[in-house]
N, C-alpha and C positions, 0 to 999 in steps of 0.2 A: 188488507190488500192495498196496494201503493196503486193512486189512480193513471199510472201511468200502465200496469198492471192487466186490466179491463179484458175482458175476454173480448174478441172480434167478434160482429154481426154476426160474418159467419158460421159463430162456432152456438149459435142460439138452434133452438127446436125448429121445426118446420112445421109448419098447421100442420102436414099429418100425420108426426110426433104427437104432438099436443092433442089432438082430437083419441088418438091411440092411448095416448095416458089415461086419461081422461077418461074413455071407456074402460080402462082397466083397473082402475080405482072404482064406479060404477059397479062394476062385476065383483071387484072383492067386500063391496059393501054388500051388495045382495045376498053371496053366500055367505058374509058373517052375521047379515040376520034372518039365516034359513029361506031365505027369498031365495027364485030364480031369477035372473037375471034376464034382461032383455035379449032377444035375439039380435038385433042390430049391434048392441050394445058387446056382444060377445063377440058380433063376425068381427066388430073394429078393433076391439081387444085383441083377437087372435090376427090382426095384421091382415085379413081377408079385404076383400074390394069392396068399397060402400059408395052407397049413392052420391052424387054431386049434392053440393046448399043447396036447400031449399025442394030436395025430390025424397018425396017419401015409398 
């Protein structure tokens, strides 16, 4: 890629992509080692509303 090239700020993840990934890589570790998966962990995988930093 020619650095003039460069993806925009923009065009980057937003924390609640990344937090979203992030659980859903989580989830697919647990059912690939017969684990269940967290419940947090699933509502943020499946794109559902999760608590703000820092609230459990």
């Amino acid at each position: 890629m020619l650095p003039s090239s460069r993806p925009s700020p923009a065009a980057a993840f937003t924390e609640q992509q990344r937090k979203q990934m992030r659980a859903q890589c989580l989830v697919f570790l647990a059912f690939r080692n017969n684990m269940e998966p967290g419940k947090k962990h699933l509502e943020i995988a499946l794109g559902g509303e999760y608590p703000a930093e820092g609230m459990n």
